[in-house]
VOBA-1610 file (N, C-alpha, C; in pm, whole numbers, padded with zeros to 5 digits, always signed):
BEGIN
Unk+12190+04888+08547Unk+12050+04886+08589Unk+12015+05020+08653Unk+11918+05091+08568Unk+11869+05218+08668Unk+11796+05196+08774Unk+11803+05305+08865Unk+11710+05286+08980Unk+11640+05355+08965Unk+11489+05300+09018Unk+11340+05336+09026Unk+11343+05447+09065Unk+11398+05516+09126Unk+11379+05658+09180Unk+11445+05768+09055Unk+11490+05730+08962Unk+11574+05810+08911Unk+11411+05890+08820Unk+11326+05811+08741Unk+11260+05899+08681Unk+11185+05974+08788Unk+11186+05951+08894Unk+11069+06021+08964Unk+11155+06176+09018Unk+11283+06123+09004Unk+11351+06265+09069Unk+11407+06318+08931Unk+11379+06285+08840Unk+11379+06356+08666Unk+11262+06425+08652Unk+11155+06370+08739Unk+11030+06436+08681Unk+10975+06539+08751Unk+11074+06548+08875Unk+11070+06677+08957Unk+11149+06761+09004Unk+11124+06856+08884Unk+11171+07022+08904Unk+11185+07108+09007Unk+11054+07083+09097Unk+11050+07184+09206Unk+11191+07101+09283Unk+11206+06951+09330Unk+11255+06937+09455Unk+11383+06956+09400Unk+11459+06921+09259Unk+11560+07020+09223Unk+11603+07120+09255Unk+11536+07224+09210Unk+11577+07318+09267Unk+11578+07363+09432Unk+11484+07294+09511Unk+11468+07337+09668Unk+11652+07252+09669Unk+11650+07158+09609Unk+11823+07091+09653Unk+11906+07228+09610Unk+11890+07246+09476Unk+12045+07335+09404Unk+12017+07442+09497Unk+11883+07501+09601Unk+11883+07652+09651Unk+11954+07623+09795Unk+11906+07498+09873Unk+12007+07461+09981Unk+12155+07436+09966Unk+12204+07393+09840Unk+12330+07370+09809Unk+12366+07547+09822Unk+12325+07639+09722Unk+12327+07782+09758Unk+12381+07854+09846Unk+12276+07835+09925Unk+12298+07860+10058Unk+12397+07882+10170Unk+12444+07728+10130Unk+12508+07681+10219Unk+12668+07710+10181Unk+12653+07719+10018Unk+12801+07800+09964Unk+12828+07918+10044Unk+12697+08021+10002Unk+12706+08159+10063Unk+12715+08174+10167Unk+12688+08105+10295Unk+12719+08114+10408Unk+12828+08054+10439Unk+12922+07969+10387Unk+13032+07922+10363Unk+13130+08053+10323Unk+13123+08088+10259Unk+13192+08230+10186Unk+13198+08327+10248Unk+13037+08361+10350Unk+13024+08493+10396Unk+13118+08463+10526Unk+13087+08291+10617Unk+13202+08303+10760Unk+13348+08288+10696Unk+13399+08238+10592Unk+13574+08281+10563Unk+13593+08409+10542Unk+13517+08511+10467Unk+13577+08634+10410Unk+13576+08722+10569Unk+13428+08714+10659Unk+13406+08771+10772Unk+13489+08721+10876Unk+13535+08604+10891Unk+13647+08573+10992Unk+13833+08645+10900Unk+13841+08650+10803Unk+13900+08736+10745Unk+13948+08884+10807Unk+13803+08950+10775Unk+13773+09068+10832Unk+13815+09052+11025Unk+13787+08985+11104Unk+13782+09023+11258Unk+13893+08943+11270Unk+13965+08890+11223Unk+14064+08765+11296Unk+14180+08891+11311Unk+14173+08976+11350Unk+14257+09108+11380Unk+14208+09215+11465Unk+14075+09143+11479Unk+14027+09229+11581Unk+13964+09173+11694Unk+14061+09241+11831Unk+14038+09112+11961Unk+13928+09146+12021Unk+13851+09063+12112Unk+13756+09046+12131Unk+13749+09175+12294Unk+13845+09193+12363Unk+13876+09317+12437Unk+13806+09433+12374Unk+13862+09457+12228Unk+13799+09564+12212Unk+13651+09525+12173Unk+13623+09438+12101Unk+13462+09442+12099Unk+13380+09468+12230Unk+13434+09416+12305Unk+13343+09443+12483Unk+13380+09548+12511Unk+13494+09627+12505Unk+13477+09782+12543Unk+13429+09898+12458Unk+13398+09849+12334Unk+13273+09909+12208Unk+13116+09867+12276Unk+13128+09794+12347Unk+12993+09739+12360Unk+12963+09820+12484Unk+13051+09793+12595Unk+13021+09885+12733Unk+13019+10032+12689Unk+13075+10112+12559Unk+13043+10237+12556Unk+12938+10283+12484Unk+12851+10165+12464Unk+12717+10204+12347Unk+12637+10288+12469Unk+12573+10387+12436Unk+12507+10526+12532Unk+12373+10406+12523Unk+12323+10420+12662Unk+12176+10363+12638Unk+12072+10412+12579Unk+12087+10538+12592Unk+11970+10643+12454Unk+11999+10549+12323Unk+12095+10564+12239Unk+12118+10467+12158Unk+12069+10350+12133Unk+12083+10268+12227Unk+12002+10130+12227Unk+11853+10151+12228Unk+11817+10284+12334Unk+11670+10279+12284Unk+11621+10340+12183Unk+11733+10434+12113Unk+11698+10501+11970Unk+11631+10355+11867Unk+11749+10263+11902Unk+11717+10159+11829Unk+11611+10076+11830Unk+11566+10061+11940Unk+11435+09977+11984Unk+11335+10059+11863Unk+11324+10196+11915Unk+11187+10277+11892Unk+11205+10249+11715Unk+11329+10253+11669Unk+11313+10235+11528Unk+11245+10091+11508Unk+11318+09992+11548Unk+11241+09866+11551Unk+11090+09907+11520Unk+11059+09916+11652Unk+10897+09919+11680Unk+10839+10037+11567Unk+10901+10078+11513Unk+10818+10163+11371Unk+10845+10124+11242Unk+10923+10025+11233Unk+10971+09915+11139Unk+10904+09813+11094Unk+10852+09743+11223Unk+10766+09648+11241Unk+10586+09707+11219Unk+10558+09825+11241Unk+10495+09847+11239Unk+10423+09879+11115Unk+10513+09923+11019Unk+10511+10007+10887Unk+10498+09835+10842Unk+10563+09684+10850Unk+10578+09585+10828Unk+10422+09527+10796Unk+10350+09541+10952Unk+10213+09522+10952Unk+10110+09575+10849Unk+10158+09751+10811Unk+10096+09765+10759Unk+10048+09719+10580Unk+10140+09649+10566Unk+10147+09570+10471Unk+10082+09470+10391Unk+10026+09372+10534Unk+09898+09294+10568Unk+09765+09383+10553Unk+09788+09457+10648Unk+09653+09520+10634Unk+09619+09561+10505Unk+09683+09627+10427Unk+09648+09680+10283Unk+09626+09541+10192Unk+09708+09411+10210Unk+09636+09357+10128Unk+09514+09239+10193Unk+09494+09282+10275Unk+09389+09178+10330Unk+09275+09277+10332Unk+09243+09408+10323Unk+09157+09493+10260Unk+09132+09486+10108Unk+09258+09395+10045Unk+09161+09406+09913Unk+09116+09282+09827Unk+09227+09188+09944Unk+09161+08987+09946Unk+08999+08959+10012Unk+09034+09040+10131Unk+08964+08964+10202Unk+08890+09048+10317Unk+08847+09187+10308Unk+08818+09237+10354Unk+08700+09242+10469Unk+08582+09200+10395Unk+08488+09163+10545Unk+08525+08991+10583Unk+08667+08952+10595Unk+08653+08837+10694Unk+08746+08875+10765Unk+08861+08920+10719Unk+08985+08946+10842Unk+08978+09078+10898Unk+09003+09114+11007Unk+08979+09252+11055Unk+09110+09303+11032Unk+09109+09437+11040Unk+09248+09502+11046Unk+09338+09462+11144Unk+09295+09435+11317Unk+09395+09429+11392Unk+09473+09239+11372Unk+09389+09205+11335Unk+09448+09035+11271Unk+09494+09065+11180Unk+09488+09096+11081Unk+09601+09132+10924Unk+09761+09215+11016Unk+09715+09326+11079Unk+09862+09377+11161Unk+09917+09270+11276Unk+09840+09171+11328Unk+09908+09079+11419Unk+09997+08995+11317Unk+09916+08946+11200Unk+09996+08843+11104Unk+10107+08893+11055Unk+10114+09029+10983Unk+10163+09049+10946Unk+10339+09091+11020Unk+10310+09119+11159Unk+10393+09126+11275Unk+10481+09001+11267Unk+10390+08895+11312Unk+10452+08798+11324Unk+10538+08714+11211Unk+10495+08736+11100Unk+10535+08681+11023Unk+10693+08741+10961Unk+10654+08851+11025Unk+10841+08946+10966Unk+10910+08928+11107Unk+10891+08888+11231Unk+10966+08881+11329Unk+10990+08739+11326Unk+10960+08660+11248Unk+10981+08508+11251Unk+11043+08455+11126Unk+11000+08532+11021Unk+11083+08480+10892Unk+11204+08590+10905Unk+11233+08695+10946Unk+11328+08743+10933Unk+11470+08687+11037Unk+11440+08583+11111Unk+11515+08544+11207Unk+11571+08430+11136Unk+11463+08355+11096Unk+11511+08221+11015Unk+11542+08222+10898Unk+11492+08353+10837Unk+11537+08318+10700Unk+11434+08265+10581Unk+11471+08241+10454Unk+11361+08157+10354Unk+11196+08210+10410Unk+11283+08354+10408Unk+11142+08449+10395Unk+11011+08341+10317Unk+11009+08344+10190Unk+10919+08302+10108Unk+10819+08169+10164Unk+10930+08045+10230Unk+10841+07983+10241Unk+10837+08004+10428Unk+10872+08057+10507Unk+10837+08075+10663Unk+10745+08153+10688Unk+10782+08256+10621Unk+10685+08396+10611Unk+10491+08337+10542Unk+10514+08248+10446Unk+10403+08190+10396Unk+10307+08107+10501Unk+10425+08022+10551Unk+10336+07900+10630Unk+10272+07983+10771Unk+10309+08096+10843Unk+10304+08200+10928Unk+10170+08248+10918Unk+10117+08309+10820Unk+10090+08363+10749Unk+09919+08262+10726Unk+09978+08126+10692Unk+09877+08075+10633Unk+09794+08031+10782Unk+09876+07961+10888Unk+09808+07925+11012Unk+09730+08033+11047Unk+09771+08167+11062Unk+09674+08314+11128Unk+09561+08286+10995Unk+09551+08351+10901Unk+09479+08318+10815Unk+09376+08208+10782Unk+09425+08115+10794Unk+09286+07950+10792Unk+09242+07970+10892Unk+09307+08027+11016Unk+09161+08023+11131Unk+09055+08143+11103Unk+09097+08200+11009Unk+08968+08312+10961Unk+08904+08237+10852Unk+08872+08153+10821Unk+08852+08048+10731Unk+08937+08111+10567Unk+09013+08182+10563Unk+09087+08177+10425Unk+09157+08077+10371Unk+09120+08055+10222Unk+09150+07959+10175Unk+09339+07973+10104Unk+09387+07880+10087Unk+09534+07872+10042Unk+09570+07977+09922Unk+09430+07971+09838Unk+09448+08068+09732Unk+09438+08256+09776Unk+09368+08232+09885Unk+09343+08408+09946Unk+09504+08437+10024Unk+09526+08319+10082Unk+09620+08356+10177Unk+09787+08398+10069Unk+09750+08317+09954Unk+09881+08357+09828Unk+09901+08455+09795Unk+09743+08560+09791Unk+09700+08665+09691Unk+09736+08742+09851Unk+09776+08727+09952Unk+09775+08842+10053Unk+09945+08828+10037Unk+10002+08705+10062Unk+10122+08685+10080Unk+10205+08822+09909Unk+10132+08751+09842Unk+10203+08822+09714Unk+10155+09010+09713Unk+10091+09025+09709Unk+10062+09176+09744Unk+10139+09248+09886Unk+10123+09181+09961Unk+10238+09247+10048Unk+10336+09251+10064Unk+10443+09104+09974Unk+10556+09102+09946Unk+10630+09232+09808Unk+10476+09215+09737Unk+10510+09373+09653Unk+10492+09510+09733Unk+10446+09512+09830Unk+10471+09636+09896Unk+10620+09653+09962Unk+10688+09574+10002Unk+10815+09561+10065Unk+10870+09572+09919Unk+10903+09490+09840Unk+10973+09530+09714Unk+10964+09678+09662Unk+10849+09746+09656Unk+10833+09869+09649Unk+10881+09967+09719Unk+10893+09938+09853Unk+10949+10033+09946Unk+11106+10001+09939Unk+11175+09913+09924Unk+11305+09913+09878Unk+11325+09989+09726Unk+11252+09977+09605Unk+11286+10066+09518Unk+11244+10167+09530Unk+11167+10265+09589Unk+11140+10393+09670Unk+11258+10474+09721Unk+11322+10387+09837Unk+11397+10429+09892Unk+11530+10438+09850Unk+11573+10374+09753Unk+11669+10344+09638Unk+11715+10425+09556Unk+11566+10463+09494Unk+11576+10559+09414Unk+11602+10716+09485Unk+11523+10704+09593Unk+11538+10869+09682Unk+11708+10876+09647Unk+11783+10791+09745Unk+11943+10747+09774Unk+11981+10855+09653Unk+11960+10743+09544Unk+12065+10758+09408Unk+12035+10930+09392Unk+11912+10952+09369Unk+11861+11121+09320Unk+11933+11210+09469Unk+11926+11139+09545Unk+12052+11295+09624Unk+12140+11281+09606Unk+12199+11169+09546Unk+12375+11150+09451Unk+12446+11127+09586Unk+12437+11039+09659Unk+12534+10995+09751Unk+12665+11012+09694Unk+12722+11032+09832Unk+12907+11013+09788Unk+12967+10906+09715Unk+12881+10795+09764Unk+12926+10619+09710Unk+12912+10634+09584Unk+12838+10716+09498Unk+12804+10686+09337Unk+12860+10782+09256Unk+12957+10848+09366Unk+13051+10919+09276Unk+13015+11011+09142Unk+12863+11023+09189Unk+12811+11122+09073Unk+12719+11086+08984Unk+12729+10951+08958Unk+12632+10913+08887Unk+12494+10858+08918Unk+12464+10915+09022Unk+12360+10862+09099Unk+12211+10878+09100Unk+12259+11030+09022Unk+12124+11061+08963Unk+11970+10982+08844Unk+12110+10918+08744Unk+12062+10878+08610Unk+12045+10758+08693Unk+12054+10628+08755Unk+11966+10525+08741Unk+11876+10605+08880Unk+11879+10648+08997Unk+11780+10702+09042Unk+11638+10772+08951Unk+11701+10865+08869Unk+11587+10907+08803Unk+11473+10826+08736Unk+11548+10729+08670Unk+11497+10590+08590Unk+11391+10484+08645Unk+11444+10490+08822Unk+11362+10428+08875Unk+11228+10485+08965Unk+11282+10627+08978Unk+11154+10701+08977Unk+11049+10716+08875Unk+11069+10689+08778Unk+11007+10705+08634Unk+10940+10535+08616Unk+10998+10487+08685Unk+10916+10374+08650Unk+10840+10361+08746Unk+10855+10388+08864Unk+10737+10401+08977Unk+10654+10424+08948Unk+10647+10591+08878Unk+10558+10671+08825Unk+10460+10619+08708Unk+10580+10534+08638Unk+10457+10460+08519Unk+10391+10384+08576Unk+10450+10265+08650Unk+10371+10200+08731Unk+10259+10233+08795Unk+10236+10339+08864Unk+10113+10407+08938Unk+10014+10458+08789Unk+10080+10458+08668Unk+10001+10567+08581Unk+09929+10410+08495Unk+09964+10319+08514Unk+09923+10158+08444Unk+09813+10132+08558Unk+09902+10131+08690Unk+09733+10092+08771Unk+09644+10177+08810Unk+09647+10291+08715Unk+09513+10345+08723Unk+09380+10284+08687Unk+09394+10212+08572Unk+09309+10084+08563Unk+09305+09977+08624Unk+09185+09907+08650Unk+09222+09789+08725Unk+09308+09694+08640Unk+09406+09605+08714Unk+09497+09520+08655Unk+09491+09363+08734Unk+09492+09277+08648Unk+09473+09120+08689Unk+09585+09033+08633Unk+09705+08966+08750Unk+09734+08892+08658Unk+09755+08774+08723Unk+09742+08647+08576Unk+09699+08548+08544Unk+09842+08448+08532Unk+09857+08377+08629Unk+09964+08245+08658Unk+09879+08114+08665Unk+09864+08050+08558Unk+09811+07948+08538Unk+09667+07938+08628Unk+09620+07849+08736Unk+09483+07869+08771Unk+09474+07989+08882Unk+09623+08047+08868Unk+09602+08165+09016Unk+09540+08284+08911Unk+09470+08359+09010Unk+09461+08527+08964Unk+09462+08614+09078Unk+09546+08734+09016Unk+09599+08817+09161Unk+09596+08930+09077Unk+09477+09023+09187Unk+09423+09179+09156Unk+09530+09247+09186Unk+09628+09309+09074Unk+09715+09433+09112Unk+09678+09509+09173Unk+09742+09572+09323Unk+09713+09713+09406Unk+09612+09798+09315Unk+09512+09876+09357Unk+09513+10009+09296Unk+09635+10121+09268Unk+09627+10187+09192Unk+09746+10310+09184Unk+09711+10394+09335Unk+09615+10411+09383Unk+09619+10495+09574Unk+09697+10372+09652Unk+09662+10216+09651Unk+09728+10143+09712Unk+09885+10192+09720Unk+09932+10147+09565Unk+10069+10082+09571Unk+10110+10245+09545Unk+10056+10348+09597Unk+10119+10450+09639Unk+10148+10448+09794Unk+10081+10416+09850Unk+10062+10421+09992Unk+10165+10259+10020Unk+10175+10174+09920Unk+10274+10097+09963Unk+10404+10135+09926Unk+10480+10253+09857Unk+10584+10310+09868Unk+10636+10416+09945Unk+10501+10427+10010Unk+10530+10569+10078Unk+10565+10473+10248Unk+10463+10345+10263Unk+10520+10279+10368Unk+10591+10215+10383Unk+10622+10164+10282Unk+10779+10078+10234Unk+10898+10171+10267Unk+10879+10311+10200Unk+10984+10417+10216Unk+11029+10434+10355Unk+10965+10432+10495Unk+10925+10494+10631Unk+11001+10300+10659Unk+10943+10232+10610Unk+10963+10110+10683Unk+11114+10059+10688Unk+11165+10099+10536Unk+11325+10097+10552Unk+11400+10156+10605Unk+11381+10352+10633Unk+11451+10389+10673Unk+11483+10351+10837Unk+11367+10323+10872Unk+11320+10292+11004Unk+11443+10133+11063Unk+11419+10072+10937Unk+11519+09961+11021Unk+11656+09995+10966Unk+11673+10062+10895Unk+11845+10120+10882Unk+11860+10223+10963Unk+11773+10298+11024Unk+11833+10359+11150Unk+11845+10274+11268Unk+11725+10166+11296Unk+11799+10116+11400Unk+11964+10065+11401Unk+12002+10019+11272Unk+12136+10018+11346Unk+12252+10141+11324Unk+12168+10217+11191Unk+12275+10359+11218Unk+12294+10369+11332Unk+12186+10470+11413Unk+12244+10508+11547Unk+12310+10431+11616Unk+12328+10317+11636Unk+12463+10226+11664Unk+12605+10235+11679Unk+12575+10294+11519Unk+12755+10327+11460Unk+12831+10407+11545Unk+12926+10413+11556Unk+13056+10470+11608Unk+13005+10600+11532Unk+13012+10753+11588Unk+13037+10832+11522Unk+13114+10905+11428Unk+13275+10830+11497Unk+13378+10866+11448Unk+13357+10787+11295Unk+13347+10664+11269Unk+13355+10628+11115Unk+13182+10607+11025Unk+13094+10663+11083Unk+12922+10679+11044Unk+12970+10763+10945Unk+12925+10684+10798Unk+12860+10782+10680Unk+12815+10879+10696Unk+12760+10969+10648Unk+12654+11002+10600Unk+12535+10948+10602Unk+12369+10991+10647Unk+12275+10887+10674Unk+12278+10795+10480Unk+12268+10907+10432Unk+12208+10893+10265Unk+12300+10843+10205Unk+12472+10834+10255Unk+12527+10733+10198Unk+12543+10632+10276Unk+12522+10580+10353Unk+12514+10440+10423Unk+12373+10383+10402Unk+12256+10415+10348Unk+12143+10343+10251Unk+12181+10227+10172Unk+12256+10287+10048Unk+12322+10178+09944Unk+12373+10074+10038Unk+12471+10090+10127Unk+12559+09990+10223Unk+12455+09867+10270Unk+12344+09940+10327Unk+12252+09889+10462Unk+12175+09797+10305Unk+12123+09856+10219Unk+11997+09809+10105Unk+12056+09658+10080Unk+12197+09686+10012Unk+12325+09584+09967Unk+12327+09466+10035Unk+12347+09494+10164Unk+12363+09366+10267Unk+12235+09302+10315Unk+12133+09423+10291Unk+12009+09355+10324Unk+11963+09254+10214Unk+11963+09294+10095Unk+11968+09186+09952Unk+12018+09085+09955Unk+12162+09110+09992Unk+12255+08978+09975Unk+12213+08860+10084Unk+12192+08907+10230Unk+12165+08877+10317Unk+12041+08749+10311Unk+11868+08838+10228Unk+11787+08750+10189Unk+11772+08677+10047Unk+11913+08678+09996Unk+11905+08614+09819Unk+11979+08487+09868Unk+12073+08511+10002Unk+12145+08394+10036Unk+12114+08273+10127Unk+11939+08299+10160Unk+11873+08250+10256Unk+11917+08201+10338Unk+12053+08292+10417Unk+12079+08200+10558Unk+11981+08254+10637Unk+11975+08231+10789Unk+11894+08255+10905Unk+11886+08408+10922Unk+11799+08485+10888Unk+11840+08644+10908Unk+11956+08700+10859Unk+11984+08604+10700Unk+12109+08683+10663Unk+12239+08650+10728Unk+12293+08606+10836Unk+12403+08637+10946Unk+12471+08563+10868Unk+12591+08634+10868Unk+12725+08624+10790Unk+12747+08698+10685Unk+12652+08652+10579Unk+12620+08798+10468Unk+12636+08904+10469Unk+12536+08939+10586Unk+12502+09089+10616Unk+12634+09124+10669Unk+12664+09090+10754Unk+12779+09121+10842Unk+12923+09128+10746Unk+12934+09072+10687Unk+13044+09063+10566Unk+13042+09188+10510Unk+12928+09209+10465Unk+12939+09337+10380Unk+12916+09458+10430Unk+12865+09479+10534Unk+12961+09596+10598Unk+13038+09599+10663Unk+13122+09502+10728Unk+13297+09508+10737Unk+13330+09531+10660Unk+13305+09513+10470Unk+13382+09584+10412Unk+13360+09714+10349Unk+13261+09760+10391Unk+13257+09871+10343Unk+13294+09979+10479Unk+13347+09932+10603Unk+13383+10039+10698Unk+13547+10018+10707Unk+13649+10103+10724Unk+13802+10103+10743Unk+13781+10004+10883Unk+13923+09935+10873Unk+14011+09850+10940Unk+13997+09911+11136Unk+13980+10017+11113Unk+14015+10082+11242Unk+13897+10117+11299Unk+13792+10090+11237Unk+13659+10180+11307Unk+13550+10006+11306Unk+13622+09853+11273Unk+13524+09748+11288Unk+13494+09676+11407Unk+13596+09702+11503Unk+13553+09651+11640Unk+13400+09719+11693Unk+13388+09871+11654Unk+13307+09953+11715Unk+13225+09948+11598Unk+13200+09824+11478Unk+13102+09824+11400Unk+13047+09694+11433Unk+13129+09582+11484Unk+13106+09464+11528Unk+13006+09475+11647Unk+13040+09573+11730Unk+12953+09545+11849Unk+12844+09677+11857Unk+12831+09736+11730Unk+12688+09794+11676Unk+12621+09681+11620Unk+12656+09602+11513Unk+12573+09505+11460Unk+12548+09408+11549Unk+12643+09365+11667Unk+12576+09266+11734Unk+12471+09303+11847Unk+12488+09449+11885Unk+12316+09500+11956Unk+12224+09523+11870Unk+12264+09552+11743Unk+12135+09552+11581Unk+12099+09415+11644Unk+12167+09305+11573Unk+12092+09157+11623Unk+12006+09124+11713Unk+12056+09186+11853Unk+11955+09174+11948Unk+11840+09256+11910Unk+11851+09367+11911Unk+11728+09504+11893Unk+11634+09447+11812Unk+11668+09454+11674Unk+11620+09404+11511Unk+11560+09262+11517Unk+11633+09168+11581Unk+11638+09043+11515Unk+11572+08976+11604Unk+11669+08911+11701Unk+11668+08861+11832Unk+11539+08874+11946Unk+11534+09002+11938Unk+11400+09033+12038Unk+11261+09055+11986Unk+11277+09076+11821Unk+11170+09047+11829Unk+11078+08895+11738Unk+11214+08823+11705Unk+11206+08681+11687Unk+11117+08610+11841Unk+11147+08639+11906Unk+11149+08575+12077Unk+10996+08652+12110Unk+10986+08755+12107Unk+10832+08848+12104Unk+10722+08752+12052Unk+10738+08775+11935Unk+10649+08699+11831Unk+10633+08544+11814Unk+10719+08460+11894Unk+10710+08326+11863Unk+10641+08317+11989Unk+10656+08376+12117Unk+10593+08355+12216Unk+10409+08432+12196Unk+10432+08480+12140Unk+10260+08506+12075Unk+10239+08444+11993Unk+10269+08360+11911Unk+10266+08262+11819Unk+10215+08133+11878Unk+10305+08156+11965Unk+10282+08008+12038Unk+10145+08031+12113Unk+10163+08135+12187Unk+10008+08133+12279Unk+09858+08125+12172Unk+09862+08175+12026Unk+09788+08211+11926Unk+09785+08044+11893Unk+09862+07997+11881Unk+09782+07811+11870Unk+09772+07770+11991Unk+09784+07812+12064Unk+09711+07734+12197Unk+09577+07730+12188Unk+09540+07908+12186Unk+09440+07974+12180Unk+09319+07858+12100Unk+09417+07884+11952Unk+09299+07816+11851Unk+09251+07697+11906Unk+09370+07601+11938Unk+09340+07449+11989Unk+09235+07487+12084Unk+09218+07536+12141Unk+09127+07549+12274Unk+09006+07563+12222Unk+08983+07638+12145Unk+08900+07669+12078Unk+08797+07595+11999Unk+08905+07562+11893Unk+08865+07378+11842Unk+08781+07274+11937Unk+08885+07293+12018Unk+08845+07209+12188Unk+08705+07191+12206Unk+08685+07331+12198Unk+08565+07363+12288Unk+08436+07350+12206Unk+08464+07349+12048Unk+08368+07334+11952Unk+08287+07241+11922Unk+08405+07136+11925Unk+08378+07014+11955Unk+08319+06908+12042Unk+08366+06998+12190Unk+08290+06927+12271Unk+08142+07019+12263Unk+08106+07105+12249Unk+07930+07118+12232Unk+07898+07069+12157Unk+07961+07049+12018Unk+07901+06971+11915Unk+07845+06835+11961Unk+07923+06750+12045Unk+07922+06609+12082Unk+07809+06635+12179Unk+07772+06740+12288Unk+07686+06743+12391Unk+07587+06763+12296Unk+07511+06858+12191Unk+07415+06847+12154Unk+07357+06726+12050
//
């Protein structure tokens, strides 16, 4: 005898897959704490605290200031596409608050796509935008971040880092060339069409100006934790890119909470045996700097930002009822 539930969970695809992407997940973060306890189960926790007491405090604030131009370049993201959704309803400094918040809150938890969305959509509906404006902002600014990672990618490969052993040029070049076509296609206006959605491609000045801030926005949070590094085993800035890009990918393809375990996995292995205590307790002030502080920033303005609204509501309501 089948059970009643069986066609209804045959007939749905989406919650399939939200299962097989949590099953995912939960592999990869499974994988990333054995291989990473791997990596440190040799390295005592003595030395991590005396890596940590010798981090220079210039350093830590090198790192902040990168943050805060990280986040900032982040914002600007929002703003460019809520100038071309939704321009006389959201103002610029609300598109850079949303857009703030929404990378200091999905980047902590993780499942960018749907945290970063719902974030996103609360700032947004109180400007009265509808689910379909708030998609067409979400998706245009998520292509500006995609852009600024292949920007910066491509720079990497074309100065031929050490890591590519030479060949770094030919897919760098390739992906400069497609940038370039790309900008030379949206010289026309471009529309495209996902069943009842439609979403206005950037202009070619836009999604220039979104590689050029994408470009500034990455380097910006891979220096916060460069300057971190131990000097003695620090790359090269231009070959520790690939390293930082790598773990940042793996990190959000594996949707744990900000990556942690992922990220951290993969550059333990890309630094020698002898230089990871003093990489361990760079990445764990990255966490705080990057992650941590400004997860905690933004939820506490988050939080005050629905108070706000409720009050608001509040107050609408009760004149409505007095008149």
């Amino acid at each position: 005898m089948s059970s009643p539930l069986a066609p209804a969970v045959a007939n749905d695809p989406p919650r399939r897959w939200k299962i097989l992407s949590w099953i995912a997940s939960l592999v990869a973060i499974g994988i990333a704490v054995w291989v990473t306890h791997r990596y440190i189960r040799h390295i005592t926790w003595r030395d991590v605290v005396t890596a940590w007491m010798q981090l220079p405090a210039s350093r830590i604030g090198e790192s902040l200031l990168a943050m805060v131009v990280s986040f900032g370049m982040l914002a600007l993201f929002d703003v460019l596409a809520v100038r071309v959704v939704a321009r006389d309803r959201v103002s610029a400094r609300m598109a850079a608050f949303a857009g703030v918040l929404t990378h200091g809150i999905s980047n902590a938890l993780g499942f960018q796509a749907v945290t970063g969305s719902a974030v996103r959509y609360r700032i947004y509906a109180s400007k009265g935008l509808a689910a379909a404006d708030v998609a067409r902002i979400v998706g245009l600014a998520g292509l500006g971040v995609g852009l600024g990672f292949v920007t910066v990618v491509a720079g990497a490969l074309c100065w031929q880092p050490v890591i590519t052993q030479g060949w770094g040029r030919w897919p760098g070049g390739a992906l400069l060339l497609l940038l370039i076509a790309l900008l030379v296609w949206l010289a026309r206006p471009r529309t495209l069409v996902l069943g009842r959605w439609t979403l206005a491609w950037p202009s070619a000045g836009m999604a220039g100006a979104q590689m050029l801030i994408g470009g500034v926005e990455m380097l910006a949070a891979m220096s916060a934790l460069y300057v971190l590094l131990p000097a003695s085993a620090a790359p090269p800035f231009v070959d520790f890119l690939p390293i930082y890009v790598g773990a940042v990918v793996a990190g959000i393809v594996s949707h744990s909470p900000g990556g942690l375990g992922v990220f951290e996995t993969i550059m333990l292995a890309s630094f020698p045996p002898e230089a990871r205590a003093d990489l361990l307790a760079a990445m764990m002030c990255y966490r705080l700097t990057y992650t941590a502080l400004p997860f905690v920033l933004t939820s506490a303005a988050f939080l005050v930002f629905e108070i706000l609204r409720r009050r608001k509501k509040q107050s609408i309501a009760i004149r409505i009822d007095d008149e």
